[in-house]
C-alpha positions in Angstrom: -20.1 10.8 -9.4 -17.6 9.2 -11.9 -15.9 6.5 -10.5 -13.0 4.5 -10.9 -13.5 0.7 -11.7 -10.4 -1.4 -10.3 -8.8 -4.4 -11.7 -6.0 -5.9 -10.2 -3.8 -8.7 -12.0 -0.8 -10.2 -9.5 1.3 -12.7 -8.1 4.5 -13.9 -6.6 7.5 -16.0 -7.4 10.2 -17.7 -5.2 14.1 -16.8 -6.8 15.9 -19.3 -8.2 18.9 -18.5 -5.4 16.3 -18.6 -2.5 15.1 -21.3 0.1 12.1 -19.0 0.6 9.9 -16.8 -1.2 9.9 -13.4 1.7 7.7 -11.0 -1.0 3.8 -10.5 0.0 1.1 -8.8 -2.1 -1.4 -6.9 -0.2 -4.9 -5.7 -1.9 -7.2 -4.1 0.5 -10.6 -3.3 -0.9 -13.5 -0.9 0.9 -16.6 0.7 -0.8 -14.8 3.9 -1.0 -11.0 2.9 -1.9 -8.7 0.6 -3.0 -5.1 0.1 -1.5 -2.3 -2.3 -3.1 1.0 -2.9 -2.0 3.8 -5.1 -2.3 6.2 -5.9 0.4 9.8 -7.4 0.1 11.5 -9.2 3.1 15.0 -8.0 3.6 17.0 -10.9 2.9 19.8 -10.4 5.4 16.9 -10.6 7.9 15.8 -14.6 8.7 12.6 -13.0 10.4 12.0 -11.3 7.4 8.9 -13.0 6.2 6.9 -13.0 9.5 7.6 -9.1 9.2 6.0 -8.9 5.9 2.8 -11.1 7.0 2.8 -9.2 10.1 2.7 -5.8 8.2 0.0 -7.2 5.5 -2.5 -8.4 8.0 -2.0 -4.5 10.0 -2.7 -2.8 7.6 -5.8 -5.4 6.6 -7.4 -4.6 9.7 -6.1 -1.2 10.5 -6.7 1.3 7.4 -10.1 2.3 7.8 -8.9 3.8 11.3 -7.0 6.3 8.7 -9.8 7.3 6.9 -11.9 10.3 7.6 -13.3 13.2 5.3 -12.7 11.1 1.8 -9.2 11.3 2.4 -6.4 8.4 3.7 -3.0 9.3 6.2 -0.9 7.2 3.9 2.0 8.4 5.9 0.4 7.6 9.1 -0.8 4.4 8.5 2.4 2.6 7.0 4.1 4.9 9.9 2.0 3.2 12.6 2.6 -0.3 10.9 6.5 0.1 11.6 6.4 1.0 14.9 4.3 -1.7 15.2 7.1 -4.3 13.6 9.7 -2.3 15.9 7.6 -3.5 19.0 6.7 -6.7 18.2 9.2 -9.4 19.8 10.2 -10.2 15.9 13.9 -10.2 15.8 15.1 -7.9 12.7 11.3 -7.4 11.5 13.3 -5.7 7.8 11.3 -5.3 5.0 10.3 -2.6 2.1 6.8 -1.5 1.4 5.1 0.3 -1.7 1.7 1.1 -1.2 -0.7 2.7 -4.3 -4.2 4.3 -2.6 -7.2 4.6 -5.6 -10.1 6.3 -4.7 -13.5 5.3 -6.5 -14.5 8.5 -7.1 -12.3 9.6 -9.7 -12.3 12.9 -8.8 -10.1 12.1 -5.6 -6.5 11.9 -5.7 -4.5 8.6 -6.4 -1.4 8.7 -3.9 1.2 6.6 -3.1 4.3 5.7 -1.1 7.4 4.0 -0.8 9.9 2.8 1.6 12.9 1.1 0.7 13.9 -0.6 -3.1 10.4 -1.8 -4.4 9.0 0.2 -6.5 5.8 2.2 -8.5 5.2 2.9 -12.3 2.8 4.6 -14.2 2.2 2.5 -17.4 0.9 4.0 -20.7 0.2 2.8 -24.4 4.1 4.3 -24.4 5.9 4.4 -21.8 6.7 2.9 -18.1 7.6 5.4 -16.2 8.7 4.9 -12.2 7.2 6.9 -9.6 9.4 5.9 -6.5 13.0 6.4 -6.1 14.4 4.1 -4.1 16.2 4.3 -0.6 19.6 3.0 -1.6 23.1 4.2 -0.9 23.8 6.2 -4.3 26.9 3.7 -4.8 26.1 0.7 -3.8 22.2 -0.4 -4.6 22.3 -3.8 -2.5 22.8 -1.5 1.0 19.3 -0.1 2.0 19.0 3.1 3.8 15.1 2.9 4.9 13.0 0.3 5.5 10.2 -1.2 7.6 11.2 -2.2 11.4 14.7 0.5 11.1 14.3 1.6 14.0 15.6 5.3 14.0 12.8 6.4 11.3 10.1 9.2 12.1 7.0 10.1 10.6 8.8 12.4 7.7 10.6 9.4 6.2 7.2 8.3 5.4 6.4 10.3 1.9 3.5 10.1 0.2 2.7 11.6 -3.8 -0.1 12.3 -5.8 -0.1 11.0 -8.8 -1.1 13.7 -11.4 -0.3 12.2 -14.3 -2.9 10.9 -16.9 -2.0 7.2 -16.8 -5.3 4.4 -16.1 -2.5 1.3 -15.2 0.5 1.2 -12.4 2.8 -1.9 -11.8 3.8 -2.3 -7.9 6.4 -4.6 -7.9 9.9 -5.6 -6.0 13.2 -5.6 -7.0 13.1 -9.4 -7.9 10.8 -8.1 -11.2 12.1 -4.5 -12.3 15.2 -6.0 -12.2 14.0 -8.1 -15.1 13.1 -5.1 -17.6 15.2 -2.6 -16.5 17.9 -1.3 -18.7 15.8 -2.3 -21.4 16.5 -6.1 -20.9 13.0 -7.4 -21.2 11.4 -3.7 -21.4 9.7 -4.0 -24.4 8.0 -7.5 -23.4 7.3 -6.1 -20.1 5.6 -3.2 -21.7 3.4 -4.8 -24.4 1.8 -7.5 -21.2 1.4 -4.6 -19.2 -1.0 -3.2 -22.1 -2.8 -6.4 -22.8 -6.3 -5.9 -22.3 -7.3 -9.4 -20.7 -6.1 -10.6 -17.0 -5.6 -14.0 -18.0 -3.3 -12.8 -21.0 -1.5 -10.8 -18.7 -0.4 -12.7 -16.6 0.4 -15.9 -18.9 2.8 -13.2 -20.3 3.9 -12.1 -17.2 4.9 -15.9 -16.1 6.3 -16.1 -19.1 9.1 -13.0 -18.3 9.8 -13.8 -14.7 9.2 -18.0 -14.2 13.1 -19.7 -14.7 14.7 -15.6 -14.4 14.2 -13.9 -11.3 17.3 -15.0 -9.1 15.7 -13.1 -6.7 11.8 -13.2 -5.3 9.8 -11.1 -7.4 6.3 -9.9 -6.7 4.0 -7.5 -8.9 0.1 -5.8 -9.2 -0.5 -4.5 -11.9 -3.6 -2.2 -11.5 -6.0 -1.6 -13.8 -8.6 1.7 -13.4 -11.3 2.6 -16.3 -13.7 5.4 -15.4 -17.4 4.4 -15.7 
């Protein structure tokens, strides 16, 4: 069996016109598959963050239960964890979730979902290409049409892709980042630490990009997967 070895570079980063950093990272590792995620804490919300802790430490203890036959409900699982926000006695439990699943065996599918504004690339040697689209009212970007703890979503508003593509790195990150690089604003920086080969490198050139320019919280995991 070829498999897939996993490398994972991240971290997080209060805005500079916030009180309170409300963005998580979640990396979930098992013997058999890797899931990473970032969540972003709709700011509207005050409960916000204990939403997105609450959601992380769900789906830490709750995704092997999704499991069976070499294969992951995606859907199911972040499903499951917003009913469970919507139950929970958190007042206005908002927040977005992207979640990227990576087998070890690489002959198994790499899927991936995404509720709300954060968002998914694929990164090559050329190009950064997103994955997600967001769930935004078409003319105005700052309203959110889905998210975590809405509580009139069903199961189909939960998506999931499989990424069929030939790219070995994706970038998970919230709106706090992309909003950085794009329209091209710091794409080409953006690009070239992506595609540095060392983690320490990349992210002393992804501090670099965000540290003093993210008004907003901005989260990333950038993942890494070589065949071996």
């Amino acid at each position: 069996m070829q498999k897939r070895q996993i490398r994972i570079s991240y971290d997080s980063y209060k805005g500079t016109k916030r009180n309170l950093n409300k963005d998580g990272v979640l990396i979930v590792y098992s013997e058999t598959y890797t899931i990473i995620g970032v969540l972003d804490g709709v700011s509207s919300s005050p409960s916000s963050l204990k939403a997105v802790k609450k959601a992380i430490s769900f789906i830490n203890k709750n995704h092997s239960l999704y499991y069976k036959d070499n294969d992951i409900d995606l859907a199911t699982l972040i499903f499951d964890t917003h009913n469970m926000l919507v139950s929970s006695n958190i007042s206005e439990p908002y927040t977005t979730c992207s979640l990227l699943y990576i087998p070890v065996n690489a002959n198994d599918s790499i899927k991936y979902s995404n509720i709300g504004d954060s968002r998914i690339y694929a990164v090559t040697e050329q190009f950064i290409d997103q994955l997600t689209d967001d769930d935004s009212d078409k003319y105005h970007k700052n309203i959110l049409l889905k998210y975590l703890g809405k509580c009139d979503l069903k199961l189909n508003d939960f998506k999931v892709e499989v990424y069929d593509g030939t790219a070995r790195r994706f970038l998970i990150c919230t709106d706090g980042f992309y909003n950085l690089f794009e329209n091209n604003k710091a794409l080409l920086e953006v690009h070239n630490a992506l595609n540095i080969k060392h983690s320490f490198y990349i992210k002393h050139n992804i501090n670099k990009i965000i540290i003093g320019h993210n008004t907003d919280d901005a989260s990333y995991a950038l993942v890494r997967c070589e065949h071996v």
